[in-house]
N, C-alpha and C positions, 0 to 999 in steps of 0.2 A: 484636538478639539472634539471629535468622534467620541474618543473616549472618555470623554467627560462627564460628569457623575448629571441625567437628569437630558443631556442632546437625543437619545433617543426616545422620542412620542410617539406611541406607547410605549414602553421598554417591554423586551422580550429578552426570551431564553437562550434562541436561535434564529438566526437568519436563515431565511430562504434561498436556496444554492442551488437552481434548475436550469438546463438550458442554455447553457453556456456553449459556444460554439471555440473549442481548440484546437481542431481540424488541425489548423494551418501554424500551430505554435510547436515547439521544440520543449518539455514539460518534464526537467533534468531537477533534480533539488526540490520539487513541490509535491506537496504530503496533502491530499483529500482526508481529514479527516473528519471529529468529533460527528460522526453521524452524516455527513454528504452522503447524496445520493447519484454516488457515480455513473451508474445505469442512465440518469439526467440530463447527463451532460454528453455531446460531442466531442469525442478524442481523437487522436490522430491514429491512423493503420498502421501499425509497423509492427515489426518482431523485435522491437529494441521496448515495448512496451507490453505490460501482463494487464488484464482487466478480469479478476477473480471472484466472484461467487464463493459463499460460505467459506468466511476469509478465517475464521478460526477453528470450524471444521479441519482446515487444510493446514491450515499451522499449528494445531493438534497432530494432524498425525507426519507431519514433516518430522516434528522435534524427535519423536518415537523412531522414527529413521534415522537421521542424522545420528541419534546416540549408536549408533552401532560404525556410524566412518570413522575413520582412522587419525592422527593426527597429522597434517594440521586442519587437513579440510574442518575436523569436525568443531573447531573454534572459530575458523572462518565460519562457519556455515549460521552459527549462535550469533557472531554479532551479526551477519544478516536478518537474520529469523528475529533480532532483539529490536533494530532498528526499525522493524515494521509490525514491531506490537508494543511501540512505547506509548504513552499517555495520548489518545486519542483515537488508536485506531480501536481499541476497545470498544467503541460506538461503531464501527464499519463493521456491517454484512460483508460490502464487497469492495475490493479496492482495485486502484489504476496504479500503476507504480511504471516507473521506468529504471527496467532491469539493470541496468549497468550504469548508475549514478553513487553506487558505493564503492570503495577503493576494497573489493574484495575482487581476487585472484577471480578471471572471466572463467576458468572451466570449475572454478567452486561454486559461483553464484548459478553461473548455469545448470549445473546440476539442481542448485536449491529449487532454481524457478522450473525445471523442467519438473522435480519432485510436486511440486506446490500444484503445479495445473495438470497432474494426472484426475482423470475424473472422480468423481465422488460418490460414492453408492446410495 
């Protein structure tokens, strides 16, 4: 029904996505994207999750790295890097992700995300 040609008055472009309190939720499989504004929202503390600023900055200069690992890491490391810049984060500044919800080898990803949130000049 939602999506029905004419239910939304006024229709808009985008919905407003502020404010959201997920403290207390476990945030495995779910993608912030098309322009959220992560910074908005309340997320959980953990080191099992990344919350990144200048998110293609940082996936610019990942990839430039990554091509220099070896095999396999460095096909593992692409579909991670691929997954988190498919159709929609292209609109994220910055993202929230939870590091270890892709079936990629834990000391590859780990390296990716440790590369990813080195800081940025």
């Amino acid at each position: 029904m939602w999506a029905e040609p004419g239910y939304l008055n006024p229709v808009r472009t985008r919905n407003e996505f502020r404010e959201n309190d997920f403290r207390a939720a476990e945030i495995i499989g779910t993608d912030f994207v098309w322009g959220v504004d992560v910074h908005a929202q309340l997320f959980p503390k953990s080191e099992d999750y990344v919350l990144l600023d200048r998110w293609h900055d940082r996936v610019a200069r990942a990839i430039r790295v990554i091509e220099d690992w070896v095999e396999p890491d460095r096909s593992e490391a692409r579909i991670l890097i691929g997954v988190y810049t498919d159709p929609g984060y292209e609109e994220q500044a910055s993202v929230f992700i939870h590091k270890w919800s892709l079936d990629i080898p834990r000391h590859i990803a780990g390296r990716v995300w440790d590369l990813l949130a080195v800081s940025l000049p």
